[in-house]
N, C-alpha and C positions, 0 to 999 in steps of 0.2 A: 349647918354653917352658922358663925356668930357672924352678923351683920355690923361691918362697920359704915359710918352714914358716909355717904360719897361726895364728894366736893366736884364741881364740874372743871372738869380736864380740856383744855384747849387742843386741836386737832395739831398731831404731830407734824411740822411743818418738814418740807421737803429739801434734803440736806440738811436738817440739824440732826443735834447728839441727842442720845438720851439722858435726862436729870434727875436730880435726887427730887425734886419736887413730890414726888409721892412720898419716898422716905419721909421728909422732913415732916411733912402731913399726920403721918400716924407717931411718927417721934411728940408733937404738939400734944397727941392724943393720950399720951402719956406710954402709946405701944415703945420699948425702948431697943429690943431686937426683932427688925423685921428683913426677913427674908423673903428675896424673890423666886419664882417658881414657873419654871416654863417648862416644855411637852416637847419632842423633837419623832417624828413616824407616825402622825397623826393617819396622813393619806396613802402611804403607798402598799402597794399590793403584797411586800416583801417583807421579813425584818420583824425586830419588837420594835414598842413604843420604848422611848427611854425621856425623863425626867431628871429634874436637877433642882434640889433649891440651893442658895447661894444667900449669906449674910456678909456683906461685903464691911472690911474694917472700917472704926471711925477714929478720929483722933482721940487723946485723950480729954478732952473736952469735948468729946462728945460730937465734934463736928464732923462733916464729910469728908471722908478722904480724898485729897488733892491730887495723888501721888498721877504722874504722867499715863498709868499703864488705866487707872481707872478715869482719866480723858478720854482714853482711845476705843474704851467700848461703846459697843453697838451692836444694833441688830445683828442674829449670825450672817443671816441673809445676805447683809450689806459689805458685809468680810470674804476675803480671798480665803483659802485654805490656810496659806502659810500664816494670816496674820490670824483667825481663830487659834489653829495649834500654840501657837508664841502668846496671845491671851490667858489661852487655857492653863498653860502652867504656871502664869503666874497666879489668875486666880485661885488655884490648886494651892499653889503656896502661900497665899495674903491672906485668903479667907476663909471661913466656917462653911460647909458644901458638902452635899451628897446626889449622888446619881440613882437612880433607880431603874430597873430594866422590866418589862411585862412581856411574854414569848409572843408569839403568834398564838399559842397553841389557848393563854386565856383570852386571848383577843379575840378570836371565834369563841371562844366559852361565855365571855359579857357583853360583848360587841363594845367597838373601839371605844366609845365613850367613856362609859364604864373601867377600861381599862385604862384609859387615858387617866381619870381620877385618880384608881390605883396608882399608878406611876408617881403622881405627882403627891399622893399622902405616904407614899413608902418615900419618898424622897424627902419630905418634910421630917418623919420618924425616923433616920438616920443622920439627921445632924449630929456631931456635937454636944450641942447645947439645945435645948427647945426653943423656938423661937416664941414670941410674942403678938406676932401679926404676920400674914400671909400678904404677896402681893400677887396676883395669878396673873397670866397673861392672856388676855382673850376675853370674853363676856360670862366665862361659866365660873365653877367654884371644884375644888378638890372635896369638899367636905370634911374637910381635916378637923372639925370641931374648935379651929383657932379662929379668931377674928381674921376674915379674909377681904380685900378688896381686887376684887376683877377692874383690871386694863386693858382696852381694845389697844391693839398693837402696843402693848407692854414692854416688850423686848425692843422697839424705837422708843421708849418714852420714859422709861426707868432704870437706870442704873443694875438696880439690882435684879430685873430679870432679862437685862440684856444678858450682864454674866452668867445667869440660868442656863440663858438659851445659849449662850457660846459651849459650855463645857457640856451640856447631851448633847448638840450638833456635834462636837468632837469625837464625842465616845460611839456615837450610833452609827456614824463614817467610819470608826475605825471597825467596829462589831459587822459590818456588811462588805469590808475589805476584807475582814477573815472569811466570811462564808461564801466571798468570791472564790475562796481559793479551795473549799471543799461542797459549793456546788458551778462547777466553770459552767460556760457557754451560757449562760443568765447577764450577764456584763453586770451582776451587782457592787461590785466594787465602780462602776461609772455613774451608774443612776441612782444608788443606795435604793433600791426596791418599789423605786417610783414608777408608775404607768406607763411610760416613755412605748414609743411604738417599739424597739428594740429589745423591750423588757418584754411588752405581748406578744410582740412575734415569736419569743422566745419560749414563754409556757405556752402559746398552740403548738410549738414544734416539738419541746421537749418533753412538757405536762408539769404540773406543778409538783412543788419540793415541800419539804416538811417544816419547810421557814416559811411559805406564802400562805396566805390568810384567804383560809376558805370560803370566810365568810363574805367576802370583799365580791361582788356578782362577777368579774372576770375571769379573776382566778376558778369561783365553783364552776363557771359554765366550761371553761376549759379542763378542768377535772372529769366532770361530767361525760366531756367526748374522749377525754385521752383513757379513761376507764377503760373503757369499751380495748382497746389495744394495748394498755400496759398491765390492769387490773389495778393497780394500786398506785398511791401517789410515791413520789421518785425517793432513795434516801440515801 
C-alpha cells in the first residue's frame, strides 16, 4: 500500500450525513480521481463477499456534485431497502463504479480478510478509468498499490464510500435472494446469510450448503455433525 499522510477526522456525529471532506483532502493533495471503496459479507455465515468502488461525479470545475440524489447518501445501514435500490441506480447511472464478488468457496481458501482485500482490489481494477487515490472504509487497506487512506466508519463519513457501500449492499441482497430460491428452508433471502438464530437452527437441521463458509466455526462444527447422517455438504 502507498501511504497517503492522514489528517485527523472528527468522530461522525449522530444524525449527520456523510461529506466530501476526505475527497476534498486528497483533491488538495494533488490525487484528482479518488474513489471510494467499501466491503458488504464481511460476517455472515452464508453468501460471497461483494465490494464496490464508486468515483462519484464533479462539476466541471472541478467541484462536488450538489445534485439532490448525492445529498441523500448515506451509510447503507442507515437506509430502508426501497431507498438503497432508488440510490443504487442512480449511482449506476452518474458515476464511475464496479462491483466485485469473492464465492465462499475462496473465502475458506484465504480466510475472510484476505478475500475481503480481494473483493475490494478487483473492484478498484474494474473501473472505467484508474483511479488516483483509494478511500477504504474501515482501519485496514485493499493493497491495491494506489495511494490508499482508511476511514473508520467511511461509509457515515464520505461520500464516496457511502455510495460504495450502497451498491454491494444492493447487489449482495439481491445475490442471496437468488439463492434463497435455489437453497429454500435457510430463510436467506430474510437474513442474507447472517448468524441470526433462524439461520443456525437452520444448518443444525438441514446441514450446511455449498454457499456457507466452512471456515466460519459454526458452519464447520455443524458440517462436522450433519456428516455423520448426510455424508456430504448439501447441493
Amino acid at each position: 500500500m502507498v501511504a497517503v499522510p492522514a489528517r485527523p477526522l472528527s468522530p461522525a456525529r449522530r444524525g449527520s450525513h456523510p461529506g466530501w471532506a476526505v475527497e476534498r483532502a486528497l483533491w488538495r493533495e494533488g490525487f484528482a480521481r479518488v474513489a471510494g471503496v467499501d466491503e458488504v459479507g464481511r460476517g455472515p455465515l452464508a453468501g460471497p463477499v461483494v465490494a464496490a468502488a464508486v468515483v462519484l461525479p464533479r462539476t466541471a470545475a472541478g467541484a462536488p456534485c450538489r445534485a439532490g440524489w448525492v445529498r441523500a447518501l448515506d451509510d447503507s445501514k442507515a437506509l430502508t431497502a426501497r431507498q438503497r435500490e432508488r440510490l443504487a441506480t442512480v449511482i449506476r447511472a452518474e458515476s464511475a463504479w464496479n462491483l466485485a464478488v469473492v464465492s465462499p468457496q475462496v473465502i475458506d481458501q484465504v480466510n475472510i480478510l484476505q478475500a475481503t482485500r480481494l473483493a475490494m482490489r478487483r473492484a478498484v481494477e474494474g473501473l472505467p478509468a484508474r483511479p488516483d487515490a483509494l478511500i477504504i472504509d474501515g482501519s485496514g487497506a485493499a493493497g491495491s498499490g494506489l495511494p490508499e487512506r482508511s476511514v473508520v466508519h467511511g461509509d457515515a463519513r464520505c461520500v464516496s464510500v457511502a455510495a460504495a457501500s450502497i451498491i454491494a449492499k444492493v447487489a449482495r441482497d439481491a445475490i442471496m435472494e437468488q439463492l434463497d430460491e435455489v437453497f429454500p428452508g435457510y430463510g436467506l433471502a430474510g437474513h442474507k446469510g447472517y448468524a441470526t438464530d433462524v439461520h443456525r437452527t437452520a444448518i443444525e437441521r438441514l446441514g450446511p450448503t455449498t454457499v456457507h463458509r466452512l471456515s466460519f466455526a459454526p458452519v464447520r462444527e455443524a458440517y462436522f455433525r450433519a456428516s455423520g447422517r448426510a455424508g456430504r455438504i448439501a447441493e
